[in-house]
N, C-alpha and C positions, 0 to 999 in steps of 0.2 A: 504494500500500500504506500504510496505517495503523500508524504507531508503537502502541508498548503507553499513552503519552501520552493520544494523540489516541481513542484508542479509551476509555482510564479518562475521558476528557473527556467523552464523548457516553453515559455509561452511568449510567440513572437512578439509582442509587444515592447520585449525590453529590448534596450537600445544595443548590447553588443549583439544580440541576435538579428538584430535587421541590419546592423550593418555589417557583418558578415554576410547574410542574406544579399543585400545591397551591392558590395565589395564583388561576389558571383558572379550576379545576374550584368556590373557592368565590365568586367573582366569577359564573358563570354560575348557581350557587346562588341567591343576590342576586337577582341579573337575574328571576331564575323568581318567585322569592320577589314582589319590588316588582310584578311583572304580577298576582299572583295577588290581591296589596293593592287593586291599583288596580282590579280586576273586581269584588271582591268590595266596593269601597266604591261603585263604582257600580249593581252591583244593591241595597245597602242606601237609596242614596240612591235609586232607581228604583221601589222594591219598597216601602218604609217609607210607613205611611200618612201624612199630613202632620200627625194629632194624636199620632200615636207619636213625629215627629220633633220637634215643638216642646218635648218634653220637653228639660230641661235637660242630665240626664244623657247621654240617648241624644245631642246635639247634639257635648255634647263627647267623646264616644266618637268621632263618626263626624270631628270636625277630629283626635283624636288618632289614627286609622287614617290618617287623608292628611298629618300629618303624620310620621307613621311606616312609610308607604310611600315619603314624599320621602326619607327617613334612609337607607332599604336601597337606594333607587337611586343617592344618592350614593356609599355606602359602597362598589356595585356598580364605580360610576366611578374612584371610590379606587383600588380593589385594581385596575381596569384597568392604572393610570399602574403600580403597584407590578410588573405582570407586567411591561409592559413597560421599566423601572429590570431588571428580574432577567432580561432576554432581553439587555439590553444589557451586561450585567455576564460573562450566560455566554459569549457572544461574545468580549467582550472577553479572558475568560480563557482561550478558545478558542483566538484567535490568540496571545497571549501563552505558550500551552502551546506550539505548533506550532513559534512562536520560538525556545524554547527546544530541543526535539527537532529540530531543524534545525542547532544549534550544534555542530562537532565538539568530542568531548570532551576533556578540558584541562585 
């Protein structure tokens, strides 16, 4: 049986739970995002006639999408490590609730 603790611990309302939740949903954002970069520069580089692309502007457009899809994948990476920091912390607060509702009271 579940203390009212252990149960207010597991109930998305509290804030390290949504933003873990949150940190997820926009890491796998990311991840879509840097895929969709990285198709999209290779049909431009696939698709681009070779006197369209020796243009200077169009040249640095097309390093400034790959270097701007390497940005979203890292970022993607980033916010990985950040969920998992916020899965370790809820846990931790997890057990340290459990500790606590365990202690007779005094």
């Amino acid at each position: 049986m579940q203390t009212s603790v252990q149960t207010a611990a597991a109930r998305p309302g509290r804030p390290l739970y949504r933003a873990r939740v949150k940190t997820r949903q926009v890491r796998q954002q990311l991840a879509v995002a840097g895929a969709e970069l990285g198709l999209t520069n290779a049909v431009l580089g696939d698709k681009l006639p070779d006197s369209v692309k020796r243009s200077r502007d169009v040249q640095r457009a097309l390093s400034q999408n790959v270097a701007i899809e390497g940005k979203v994948l890292e970022a993607a990476d980033e916010l990985q490590v950040v969920t998992e920091l916020l899965e370790e912390e809820v846990a931790e607060r997890e057990r340290l609730e459990r500790e606590l509702a365990s202690r007779p009271a005094g």
